[in-house]
C-alpha positions as CSV (number, residue, x, y, z in Angstrom):
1,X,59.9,42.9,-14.7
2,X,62.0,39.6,-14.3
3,X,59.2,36.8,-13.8
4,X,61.8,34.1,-14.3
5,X,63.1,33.8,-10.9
6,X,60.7,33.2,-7.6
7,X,61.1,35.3,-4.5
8,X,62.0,33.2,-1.6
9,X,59.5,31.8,0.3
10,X,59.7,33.3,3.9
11,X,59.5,36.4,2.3
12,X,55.9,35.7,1.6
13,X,55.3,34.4,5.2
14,X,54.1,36.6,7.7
15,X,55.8,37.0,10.6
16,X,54.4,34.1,13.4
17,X,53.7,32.0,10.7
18,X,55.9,28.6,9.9
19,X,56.3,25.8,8.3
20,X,57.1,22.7,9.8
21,X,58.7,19.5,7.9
22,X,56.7,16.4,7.8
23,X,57.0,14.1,10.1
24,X,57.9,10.0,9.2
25,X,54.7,9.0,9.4
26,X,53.1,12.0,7.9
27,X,50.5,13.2,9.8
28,X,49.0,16.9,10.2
29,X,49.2,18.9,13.5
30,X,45.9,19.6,15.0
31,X,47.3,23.3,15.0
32,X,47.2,25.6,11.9
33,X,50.9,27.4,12.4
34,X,52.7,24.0,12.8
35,X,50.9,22.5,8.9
36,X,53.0,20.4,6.9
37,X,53.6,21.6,3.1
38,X,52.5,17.6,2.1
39,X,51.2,17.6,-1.5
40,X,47.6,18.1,-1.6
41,X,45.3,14.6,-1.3
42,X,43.8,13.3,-4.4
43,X,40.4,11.7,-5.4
44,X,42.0,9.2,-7.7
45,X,44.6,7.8,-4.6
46,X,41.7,6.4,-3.4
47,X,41.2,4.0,-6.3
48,X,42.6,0.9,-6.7
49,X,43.9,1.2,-10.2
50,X,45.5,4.1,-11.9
51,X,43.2,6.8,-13.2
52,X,44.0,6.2,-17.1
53,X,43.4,2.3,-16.2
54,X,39.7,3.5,-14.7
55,X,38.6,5.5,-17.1
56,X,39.6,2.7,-19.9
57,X,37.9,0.3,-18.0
58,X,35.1,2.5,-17.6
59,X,34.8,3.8,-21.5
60,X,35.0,-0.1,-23.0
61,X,31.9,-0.4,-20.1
62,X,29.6,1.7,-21.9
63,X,30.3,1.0,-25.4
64,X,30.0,-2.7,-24.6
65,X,27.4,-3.2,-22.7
66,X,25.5,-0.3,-25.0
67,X,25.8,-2.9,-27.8
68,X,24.7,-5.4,-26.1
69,X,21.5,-3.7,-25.0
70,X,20.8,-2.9,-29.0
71,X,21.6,-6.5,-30.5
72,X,18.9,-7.9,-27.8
73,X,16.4,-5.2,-27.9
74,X,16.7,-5.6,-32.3
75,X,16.1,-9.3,-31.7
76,X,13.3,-9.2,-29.2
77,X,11.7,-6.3,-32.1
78,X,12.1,-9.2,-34.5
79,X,10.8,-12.2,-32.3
80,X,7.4,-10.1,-31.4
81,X,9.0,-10.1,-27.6
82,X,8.1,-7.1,-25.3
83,X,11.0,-5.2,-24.5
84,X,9.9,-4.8,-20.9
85,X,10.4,-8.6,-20.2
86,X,14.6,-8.9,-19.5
87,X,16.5,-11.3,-18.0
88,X,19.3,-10.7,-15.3
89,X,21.9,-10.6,-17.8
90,X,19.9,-7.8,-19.5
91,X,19.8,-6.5,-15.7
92,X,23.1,-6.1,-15.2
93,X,23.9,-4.6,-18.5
94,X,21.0,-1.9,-17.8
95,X,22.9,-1.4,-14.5
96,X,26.6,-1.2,-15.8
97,X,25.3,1.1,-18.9
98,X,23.7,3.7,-16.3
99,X,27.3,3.6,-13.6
100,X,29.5,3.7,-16.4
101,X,27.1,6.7,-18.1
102,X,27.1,8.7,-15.0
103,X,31.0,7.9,-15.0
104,X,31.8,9.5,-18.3
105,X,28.8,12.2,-18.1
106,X,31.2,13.3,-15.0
107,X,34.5,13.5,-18.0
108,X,36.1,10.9,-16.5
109,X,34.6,11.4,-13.3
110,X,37.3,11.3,-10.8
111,X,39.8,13.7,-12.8
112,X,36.6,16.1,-13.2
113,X,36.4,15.8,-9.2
114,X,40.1,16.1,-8.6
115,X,40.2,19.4,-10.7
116,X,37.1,21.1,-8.5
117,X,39.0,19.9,-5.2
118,X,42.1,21.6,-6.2
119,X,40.0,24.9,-7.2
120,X,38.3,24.9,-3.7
121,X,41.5,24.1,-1.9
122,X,42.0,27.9,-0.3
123,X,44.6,26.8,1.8
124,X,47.8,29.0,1.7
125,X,50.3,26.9,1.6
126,X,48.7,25.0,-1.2
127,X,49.8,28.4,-3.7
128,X,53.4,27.8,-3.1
129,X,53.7,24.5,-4.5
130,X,57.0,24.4,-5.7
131,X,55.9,21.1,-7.5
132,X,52.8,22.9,-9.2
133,X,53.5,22.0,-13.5
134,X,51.2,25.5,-14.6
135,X,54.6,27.1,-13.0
136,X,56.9,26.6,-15.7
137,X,54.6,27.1,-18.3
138,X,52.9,30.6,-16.9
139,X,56.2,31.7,-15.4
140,X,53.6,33.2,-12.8
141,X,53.3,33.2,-8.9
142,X,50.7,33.1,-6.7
143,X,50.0,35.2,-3.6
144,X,47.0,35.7,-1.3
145,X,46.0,39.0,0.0
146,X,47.4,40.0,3.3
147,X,43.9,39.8,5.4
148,X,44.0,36.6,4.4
149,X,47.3,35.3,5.8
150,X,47.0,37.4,8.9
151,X,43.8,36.0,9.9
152,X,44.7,32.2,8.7
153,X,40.9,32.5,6.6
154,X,40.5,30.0,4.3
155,X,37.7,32.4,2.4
156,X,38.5,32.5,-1.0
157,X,40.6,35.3,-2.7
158,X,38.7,38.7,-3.7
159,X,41.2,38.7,-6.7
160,X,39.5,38.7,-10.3
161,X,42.3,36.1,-11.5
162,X,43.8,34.0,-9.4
163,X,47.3,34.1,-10.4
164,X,48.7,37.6,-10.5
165,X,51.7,38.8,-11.8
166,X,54.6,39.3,-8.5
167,X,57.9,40.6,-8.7
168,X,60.1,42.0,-5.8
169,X,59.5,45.0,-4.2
170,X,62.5,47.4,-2.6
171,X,61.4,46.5,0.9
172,X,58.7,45.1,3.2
173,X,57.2,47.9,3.5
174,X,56.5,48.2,-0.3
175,X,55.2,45.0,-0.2
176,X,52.9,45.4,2.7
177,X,51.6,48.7,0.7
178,X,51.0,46.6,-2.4
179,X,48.7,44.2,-0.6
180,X,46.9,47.0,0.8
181,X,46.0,48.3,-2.4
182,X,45.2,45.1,-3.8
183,X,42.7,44.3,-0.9
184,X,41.4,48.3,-1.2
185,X,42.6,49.1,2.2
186,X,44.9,52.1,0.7
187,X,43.4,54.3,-2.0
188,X,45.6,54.4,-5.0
189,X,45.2,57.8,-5.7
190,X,46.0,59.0,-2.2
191,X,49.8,57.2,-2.9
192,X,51.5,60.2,-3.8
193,X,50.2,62.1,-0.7
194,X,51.1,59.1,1.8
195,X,54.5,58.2,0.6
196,X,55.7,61.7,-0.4
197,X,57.7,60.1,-2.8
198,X,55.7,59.6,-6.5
199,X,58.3,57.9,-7.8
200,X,57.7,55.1,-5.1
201,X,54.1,55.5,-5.3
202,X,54.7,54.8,-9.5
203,X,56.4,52.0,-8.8
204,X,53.9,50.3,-5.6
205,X,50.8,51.5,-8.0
206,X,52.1,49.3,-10.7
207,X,52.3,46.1,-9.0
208,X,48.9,46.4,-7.4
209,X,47.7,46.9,-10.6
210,X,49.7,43.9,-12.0
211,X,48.3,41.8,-9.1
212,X,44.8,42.9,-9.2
213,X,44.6,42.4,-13.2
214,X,46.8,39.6,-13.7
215,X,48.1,41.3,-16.8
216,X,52.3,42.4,-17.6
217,X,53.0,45.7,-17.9
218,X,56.2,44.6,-19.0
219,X,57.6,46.6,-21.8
220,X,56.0,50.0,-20.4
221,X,58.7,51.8,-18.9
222,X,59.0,52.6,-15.4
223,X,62.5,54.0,-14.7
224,X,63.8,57.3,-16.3
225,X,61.4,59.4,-15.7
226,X,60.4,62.0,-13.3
227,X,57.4,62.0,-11.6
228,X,57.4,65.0,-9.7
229,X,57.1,66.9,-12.4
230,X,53.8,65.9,-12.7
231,X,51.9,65.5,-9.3
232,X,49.0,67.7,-9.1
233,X,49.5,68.9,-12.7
234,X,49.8,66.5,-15.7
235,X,48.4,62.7,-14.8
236,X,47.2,61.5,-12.1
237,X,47.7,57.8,-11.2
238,X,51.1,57.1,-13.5
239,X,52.3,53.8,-13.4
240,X,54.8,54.2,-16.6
241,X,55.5,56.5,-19.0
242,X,54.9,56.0,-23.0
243,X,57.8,56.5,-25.6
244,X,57.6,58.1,-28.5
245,X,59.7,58.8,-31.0
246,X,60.8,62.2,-32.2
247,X,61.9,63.4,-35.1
248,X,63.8,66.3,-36.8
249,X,62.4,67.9,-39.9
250,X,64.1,71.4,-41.3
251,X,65.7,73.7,-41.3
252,X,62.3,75.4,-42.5
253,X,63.4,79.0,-43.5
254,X,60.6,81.3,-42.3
255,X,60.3,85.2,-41.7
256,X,64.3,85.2,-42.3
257,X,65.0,82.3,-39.4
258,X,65.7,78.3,-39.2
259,X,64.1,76.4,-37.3
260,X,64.6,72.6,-36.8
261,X,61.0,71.5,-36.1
262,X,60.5,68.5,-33.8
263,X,57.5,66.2,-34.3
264,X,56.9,63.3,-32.1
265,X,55.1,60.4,-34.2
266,X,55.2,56.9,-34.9
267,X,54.2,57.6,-38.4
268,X,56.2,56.8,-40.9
269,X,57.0,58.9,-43.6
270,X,55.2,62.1,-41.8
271,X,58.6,63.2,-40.6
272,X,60.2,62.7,-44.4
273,X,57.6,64.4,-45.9
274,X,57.2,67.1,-43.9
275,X,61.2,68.2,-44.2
276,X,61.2,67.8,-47.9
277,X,58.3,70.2,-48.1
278,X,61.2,72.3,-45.5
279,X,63.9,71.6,-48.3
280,X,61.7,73.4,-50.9
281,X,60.7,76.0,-48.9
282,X,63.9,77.0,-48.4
283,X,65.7,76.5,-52.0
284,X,62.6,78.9,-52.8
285,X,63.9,81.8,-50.1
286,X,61.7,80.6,-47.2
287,X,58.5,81.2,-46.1
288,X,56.4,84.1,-44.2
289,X,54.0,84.3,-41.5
290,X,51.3,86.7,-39.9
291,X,49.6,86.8,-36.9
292,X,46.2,87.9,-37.5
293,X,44.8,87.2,-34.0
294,X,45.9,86.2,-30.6
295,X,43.0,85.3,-28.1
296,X,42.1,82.1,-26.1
297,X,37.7,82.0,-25.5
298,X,35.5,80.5,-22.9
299,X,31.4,80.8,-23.2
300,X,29.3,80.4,-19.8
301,X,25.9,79.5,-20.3
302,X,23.2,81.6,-17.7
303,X,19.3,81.7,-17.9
304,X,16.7,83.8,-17.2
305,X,13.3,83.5,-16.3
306,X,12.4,85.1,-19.7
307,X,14.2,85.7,-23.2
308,X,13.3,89.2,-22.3
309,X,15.4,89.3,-19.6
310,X,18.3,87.6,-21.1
311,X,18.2,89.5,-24.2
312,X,18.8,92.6,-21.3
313,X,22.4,90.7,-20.1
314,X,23.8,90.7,-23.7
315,X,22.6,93.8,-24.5
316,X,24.5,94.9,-21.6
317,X,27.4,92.5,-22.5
318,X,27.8,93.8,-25.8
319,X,27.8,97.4,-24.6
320,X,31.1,99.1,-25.8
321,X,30.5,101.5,-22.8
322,X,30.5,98.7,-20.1
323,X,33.7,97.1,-21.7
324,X,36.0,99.0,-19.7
325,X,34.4,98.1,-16.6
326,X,33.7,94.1,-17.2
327,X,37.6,94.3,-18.5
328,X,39.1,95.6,-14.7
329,X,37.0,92.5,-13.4
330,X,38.1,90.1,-15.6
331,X,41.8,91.0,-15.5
332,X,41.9,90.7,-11.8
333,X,42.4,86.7,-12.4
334,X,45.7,87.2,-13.9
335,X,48.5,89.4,-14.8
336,X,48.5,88.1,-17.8
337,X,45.3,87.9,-18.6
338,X,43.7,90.6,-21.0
339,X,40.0,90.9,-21.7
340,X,39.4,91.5,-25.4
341,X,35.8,91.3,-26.0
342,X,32.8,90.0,-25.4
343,X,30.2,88.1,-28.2
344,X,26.9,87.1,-27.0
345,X,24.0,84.1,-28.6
346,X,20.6,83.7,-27.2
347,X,18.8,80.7,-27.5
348,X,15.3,81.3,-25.7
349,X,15.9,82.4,-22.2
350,X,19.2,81.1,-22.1
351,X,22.4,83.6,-22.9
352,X,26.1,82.4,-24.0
353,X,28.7,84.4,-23.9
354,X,31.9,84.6,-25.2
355,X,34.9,86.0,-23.8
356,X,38.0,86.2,-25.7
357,X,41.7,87.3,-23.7
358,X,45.2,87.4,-24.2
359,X,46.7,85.1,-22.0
360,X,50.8,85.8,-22.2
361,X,53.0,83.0,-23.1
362,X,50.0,80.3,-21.4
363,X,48.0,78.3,-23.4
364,X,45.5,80.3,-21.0
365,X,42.2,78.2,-20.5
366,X,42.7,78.2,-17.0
367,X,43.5,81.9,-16.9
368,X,40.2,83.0,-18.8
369,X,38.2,80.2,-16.7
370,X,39.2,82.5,-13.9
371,X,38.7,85.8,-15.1
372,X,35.1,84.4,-16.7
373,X,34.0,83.2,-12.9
374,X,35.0,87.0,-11.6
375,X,32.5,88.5,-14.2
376,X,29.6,86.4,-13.4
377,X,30.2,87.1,-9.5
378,X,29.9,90.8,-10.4
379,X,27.5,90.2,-12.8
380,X,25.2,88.6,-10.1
381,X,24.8,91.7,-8.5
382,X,22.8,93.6,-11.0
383,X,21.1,90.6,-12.6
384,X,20.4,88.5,-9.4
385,X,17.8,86.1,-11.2
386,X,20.5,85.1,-12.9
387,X,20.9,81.5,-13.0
388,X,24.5,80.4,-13.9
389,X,23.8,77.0,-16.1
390,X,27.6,76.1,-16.4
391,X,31.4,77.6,-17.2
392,X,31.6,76.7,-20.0
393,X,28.4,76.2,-22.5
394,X,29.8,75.1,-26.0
395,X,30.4,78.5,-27.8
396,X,33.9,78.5,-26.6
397,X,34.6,75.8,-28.5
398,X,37.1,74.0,-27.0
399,X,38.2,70.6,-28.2
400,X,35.6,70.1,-30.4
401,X,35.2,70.8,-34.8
402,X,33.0,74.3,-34.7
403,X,32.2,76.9,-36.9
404,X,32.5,79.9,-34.4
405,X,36.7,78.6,-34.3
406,X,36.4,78.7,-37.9
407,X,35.0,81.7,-38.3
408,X,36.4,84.1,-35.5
409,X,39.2,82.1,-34.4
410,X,40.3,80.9,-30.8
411,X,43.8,80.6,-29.8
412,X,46.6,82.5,-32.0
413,X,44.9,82.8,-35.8
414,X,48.2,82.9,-38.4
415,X,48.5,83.2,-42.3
416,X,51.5,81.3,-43.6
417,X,52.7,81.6,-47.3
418,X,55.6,80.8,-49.5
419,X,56.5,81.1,-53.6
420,X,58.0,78.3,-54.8
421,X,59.8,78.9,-57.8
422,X,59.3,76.2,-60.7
423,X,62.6,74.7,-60.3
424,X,62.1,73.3,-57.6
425,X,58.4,72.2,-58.0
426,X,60.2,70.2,-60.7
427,X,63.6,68.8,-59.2
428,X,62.4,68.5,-55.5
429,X,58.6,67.8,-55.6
430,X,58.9,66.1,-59.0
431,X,55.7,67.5,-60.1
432,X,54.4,70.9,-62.2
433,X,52.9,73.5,-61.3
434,X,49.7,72.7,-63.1
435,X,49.2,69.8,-61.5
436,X,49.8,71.0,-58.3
437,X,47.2,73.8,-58.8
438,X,44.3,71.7,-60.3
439,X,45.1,68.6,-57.6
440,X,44.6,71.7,-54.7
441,X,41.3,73.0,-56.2
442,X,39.9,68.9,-56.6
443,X,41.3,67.6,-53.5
444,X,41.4,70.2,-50.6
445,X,38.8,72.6,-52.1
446,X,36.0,70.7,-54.1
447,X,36.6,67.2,-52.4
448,X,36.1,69.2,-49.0
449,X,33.1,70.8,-49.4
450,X,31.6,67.6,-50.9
451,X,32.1,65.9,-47.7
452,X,30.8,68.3,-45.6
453,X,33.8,69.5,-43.9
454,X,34.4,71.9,-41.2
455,X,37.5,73.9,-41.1
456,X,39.2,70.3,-43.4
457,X,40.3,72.4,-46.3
458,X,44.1,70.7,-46.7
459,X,45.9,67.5,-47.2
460,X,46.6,66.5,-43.8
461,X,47.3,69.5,-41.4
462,X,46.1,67.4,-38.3
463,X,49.2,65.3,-38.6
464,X,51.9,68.0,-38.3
465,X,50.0,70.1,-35.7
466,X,49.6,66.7,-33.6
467,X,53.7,65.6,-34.1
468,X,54.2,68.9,-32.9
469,X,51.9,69.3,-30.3
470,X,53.0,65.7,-28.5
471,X,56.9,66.9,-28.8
472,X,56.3,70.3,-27.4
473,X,54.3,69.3,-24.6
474,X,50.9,71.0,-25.9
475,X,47.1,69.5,-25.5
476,X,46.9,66.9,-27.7
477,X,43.0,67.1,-28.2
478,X,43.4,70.0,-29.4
479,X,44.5,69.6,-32.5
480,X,40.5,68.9,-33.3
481,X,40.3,73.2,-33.7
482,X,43.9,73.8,-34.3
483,X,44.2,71.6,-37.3
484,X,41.4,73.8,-38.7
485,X,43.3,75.0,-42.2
486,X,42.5,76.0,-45.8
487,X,45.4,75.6,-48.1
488,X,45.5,77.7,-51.1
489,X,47.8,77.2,-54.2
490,X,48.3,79.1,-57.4
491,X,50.8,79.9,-60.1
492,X,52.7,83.3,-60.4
493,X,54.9,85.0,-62.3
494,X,53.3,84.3,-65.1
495,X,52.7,80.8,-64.6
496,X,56.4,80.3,-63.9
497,X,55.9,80.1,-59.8
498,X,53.9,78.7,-57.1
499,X,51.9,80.8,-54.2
500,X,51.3,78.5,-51.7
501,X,49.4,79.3,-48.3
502,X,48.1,78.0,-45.7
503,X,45.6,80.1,-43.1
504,X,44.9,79.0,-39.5
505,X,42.6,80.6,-37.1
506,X,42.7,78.9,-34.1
507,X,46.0,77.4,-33.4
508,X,45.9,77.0,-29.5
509,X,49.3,76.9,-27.7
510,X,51.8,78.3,-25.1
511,X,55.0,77.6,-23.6
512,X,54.6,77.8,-19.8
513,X,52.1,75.5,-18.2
514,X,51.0,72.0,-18.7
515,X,53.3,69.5,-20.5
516,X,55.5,72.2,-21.7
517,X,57.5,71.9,-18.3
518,X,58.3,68.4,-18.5
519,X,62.1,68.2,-20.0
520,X,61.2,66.0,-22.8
521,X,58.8,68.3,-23.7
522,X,60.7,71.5,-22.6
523,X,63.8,70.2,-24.6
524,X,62.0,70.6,-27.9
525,X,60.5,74.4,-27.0
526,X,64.5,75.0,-26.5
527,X,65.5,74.1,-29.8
528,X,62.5,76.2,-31.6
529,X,64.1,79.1,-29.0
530,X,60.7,79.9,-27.8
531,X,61.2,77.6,-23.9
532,X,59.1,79.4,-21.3
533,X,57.7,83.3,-20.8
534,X,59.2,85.9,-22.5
535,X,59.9,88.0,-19.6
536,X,60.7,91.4,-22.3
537,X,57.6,90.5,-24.2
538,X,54.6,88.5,-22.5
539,X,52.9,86.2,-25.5
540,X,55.7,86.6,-28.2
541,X,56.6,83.5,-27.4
542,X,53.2,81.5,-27.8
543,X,52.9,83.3,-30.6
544,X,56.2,82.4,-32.4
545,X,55.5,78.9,-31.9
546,X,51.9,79.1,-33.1
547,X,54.0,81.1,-36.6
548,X,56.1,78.1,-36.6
549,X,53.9,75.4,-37.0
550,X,52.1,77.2,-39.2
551,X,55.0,77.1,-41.3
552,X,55.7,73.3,-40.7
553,X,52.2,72.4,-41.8
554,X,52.6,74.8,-45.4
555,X,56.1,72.4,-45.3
556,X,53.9,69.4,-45.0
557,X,51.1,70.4,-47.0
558,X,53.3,71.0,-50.1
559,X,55.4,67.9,-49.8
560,X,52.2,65.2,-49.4
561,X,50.5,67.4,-52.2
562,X,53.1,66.7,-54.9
563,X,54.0,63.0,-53.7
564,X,50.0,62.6,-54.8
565,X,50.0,64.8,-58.1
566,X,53.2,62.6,-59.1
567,X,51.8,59.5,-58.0
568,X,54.2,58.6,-55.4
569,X,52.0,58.0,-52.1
570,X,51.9,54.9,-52.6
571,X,55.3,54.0,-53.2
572,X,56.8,56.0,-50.5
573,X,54.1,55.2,-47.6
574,X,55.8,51.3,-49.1
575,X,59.3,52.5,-48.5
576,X,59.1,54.5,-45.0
577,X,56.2,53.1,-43.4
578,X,56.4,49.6,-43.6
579,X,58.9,47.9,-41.8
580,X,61.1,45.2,-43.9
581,X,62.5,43.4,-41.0
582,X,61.1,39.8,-40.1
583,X,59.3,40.3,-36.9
584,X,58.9,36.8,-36.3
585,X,63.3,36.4,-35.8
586,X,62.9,39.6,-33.9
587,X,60.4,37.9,-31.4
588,X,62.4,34.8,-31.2
């Protein structure tokens, strides 16, 4: 946004409205469209002296006549005289102390009343002051909303700071929609749907927002982007896009394939870590994953008049007999969608249940949302004093640390492990086995449980899942329950090699849907080869993905455990993730 250069003025006329030079003798027109852009009157051009020559006059007043008044009130205390008896000399000192005290109680009075006549002037014209010195400094302009000018009010503006941020819009139009935003005549949501352009609306959203909060949103990117992509999907109000960096780690050799993982972090040293950990995973002869289980959960929350009666519902939920029949409900929602079972928990006469489904290549919460809302509709039927609380009660869980994730999974639940011979613990991780063995059982194991963890047993799984999530266009919150991970280490082989694993049990991702779409996003699936549905094999590839960052976080759990058993966190967290480069030249 280019703040150095003004727009012309007429631009910010409307149309009727003119300006009219001053005349030799400089006085105003009675009428309001023919005022003269004269500079605005001041309280000190009344005075007969400059201001700094008052106010000096004015401060060497006081401070005078105030010592007067004390060397004649000290004598008068020594000569027994009452204070109350003065003489007109002592008059007119009284009198210039109290004018010049109200003078400087005012902070120099007159400029104190210039500055609140130039805050009250509302006038228009008064805002495009090319003469106005905060100009240069603020590198800011001015502009009133368009009621305002259109109805020559002099009421002040309804903007919280009165000197917004302008720059030039595309066309009138634009302009005209700004201001109509700003004064809450358009609603910026509805922007999209109006213009039929987002890109537009982006762009008009922005401004308003500029204008209305007086803060730059310089430096967030505008351009490049496409926001069609996500209308009615992804974000709703965009007014810029954030950039992130993205980084390669790999090739990480698992189940006999490469893979160059892609993680999205401003982190430094995550990325370095992470394909290090790769590097020894590979010299070892890769690594190799299981799925164990592949099914997304939502828990409604019903009540009952009694416990009795709810108790009756998950009996009848729980039923492998009326499986079958709740499963052809449920699978009406989707295609896709698969129900797998059903787990009930009372808690007095209120019933939670949780359905688990395979959701194809989807992450799938919308997909078992919908299936969950067909069941209850049937459901009604046969219990009608059922009373449906909410669609979703907590048992899921869904974006949130919980022991039923930990314990039965949610999402795709994968086992990743790797030997690592002692070779390379020693020439790539610098470290022995030993230590890498005793640091695991201390750190990720003891140190865990001491703090009370819930599904925290490893180094720092949250930070590859996230990289990886943000890159491939996944939910970002939630890599709360798909960080869940124990990592497990031990030597073989006589002592001679390292089992490494890692187990995950509710890694929660797809490839259709959501920010997987987006090309950014979309660009990174296509290099893991696993972009879109797989049209010969619904779910395979969710569930390849959900294998390979398995796979990344045994890279990265390896890697960060042997820079701490050899003591180098420190010095490499020094070298990649603090920057050496003087930021102070950089700004200047």
């Amino acid at each position: 946004m280019d703040l150095r250069r003004r727009p012309p003025k007429p631009s910010r006329i409307p149309a009727g409205i003119q300006r009219v030079k001053d005349s030799d003798n400089k006085q105003q027109s009675s009428s309001i469209d023919d005022r003269s852009p004269s500079p605005t009157p001041k309280a000190s051009d009344a005075l007969p002296l400059p201001l700094y020559l008052t106010n000096a006059i004015f401060f060497t007043l006081f401070f005078s006549v105030a010592y007067y008044l004390l060397h004649r009130w000290r004598d008068k205390i020594r000569n027994s005289t009452p204070l109350h008896v003065v003489t007109l000399s002592e008059i007119a000192a009284i009198v210039s102390l109290i004018a010049s005290f109200i003078y400087l109680l005012g902070f120099f009075g007159v400029d104190f009343v210039q500055s609140f006549i130039a805050r009250a002037s509302h006038d228009p014209w008064d805002l495009d002051d090319e003469s106005d010195p905060n100009y240069v400094n603020n590198h800011r302009l001015v502009t009133c909303p368009p009621a305002q000018l259109a109805t020559i009010s002099v009421a002040p503006p309804k903007l919280p700071n009165p000197e917004p941020l302008i720059t030039t819009l595309a066309s009138e139009e634009d302009e005209n929609i700004v201001k109509s935003v700003v004064d809450g005549t358009i609603p910026s949501y509805s922007l999209e749907s109006n213009l039929g352009d987002c890109k537009r609306a982006a762009a008009i959203r922005r401004e308003a927002l500029q204008r209305t909060t007086g803060k730059s949103l310089e430096g967030l990117p505008l351009e490049g982007f496409d926001y069609e992509s996500i209308f009615g999907q992804c974000c709703e109000m965009p007014v810029g896009f954030v950039q992130i960096p993205v980084g390669i780690a790999g090739p990480l050799l698992l189940d006999d394939y490469e893979y160059s993982i892609p993680m999205a972090t401003t982190e430094g040293c995550l990325v370095a870590s992470t394909n290090r950990g790769c590097k020894a995973i590979y010299a070892s002869g890769g690594a190799t994953s299981t799925l164990l289980k592949d099914g997304m959960t939502r828990a409604p929350v019903v009540r009952f008049g009694s416990a009795r009666r709810a108790a009756e519902l998950k009996f009848f939920m729980e039923n492998p007999d009326n499986l079958d029949t709740l499963a052809v409900v449920f699978n009406r929602s989707s295609r896709f969608a698969r129900l797998q079972s059903v787990h009930c928990s009372i808690a007095g006469k209120n019933l939670f249940m949780r359905f688990c489904c395979s959701t194809g290549d989807a992450m799938g919460m919308n997909m078992v949302s919908k299936g969950v809302q067909n069941v209850l509709e049937y459901l009604q039927n046969d219990f009608p004093d059922m009373d449906v609380i909410g669609i979703s009660g907590n048992f899921c869980s869904d974006k949130k640390p919980a022991a039923v994730n930990w314990i039965e999974g949610r999402g795709k639940s994968v086992v990743c492990e790797a030997i690592i011979k002692e070779e390379v613990v020693k020439k790539v991780l610098k470290t022995s086995i030993s230590s890498l063995v005793e640091l695991n059982m201390l750190k990720n194991l003891v140190g865990s449980a001491v703090a009370g963890t819930l599904g925290g047993f490893n180094a720092h799984a949250s930070n590859i899942v996230s990289a990886i999530f943000i890159a491939t266009g996944q939910d970002p919150a939630q890599n709360v329950e798909s960080s869940h991970c124990i990592t497990m280490m031990e030597p073989v082989n006589d002592g001679k090699d390292l089992h490494i694993s890692v187990t995950m049990p509710s890694i929660e991702v797809g490839t259709v849907g959501g920010g997987t779409q987006l090309a950014s996003q979309s660009a990174c699936l296509n290099l893991l080869g696993v972009k879109g549905a797989n049209k010969e094999s619904p779910g395979s590839n969710s569930r390849l993905l959900a294998t390979i960052i398995a796979g990344a976080v045994l890279a990265g759990e390896l890697s960060l455990m042997s820079a701490i058993a050899a003591g180098q966190l420190v010095k490499s967290h020094m070298k990649y993730n603090r920057s050496s480069k003087d930021v102070s030249k950089i700004a200047s």
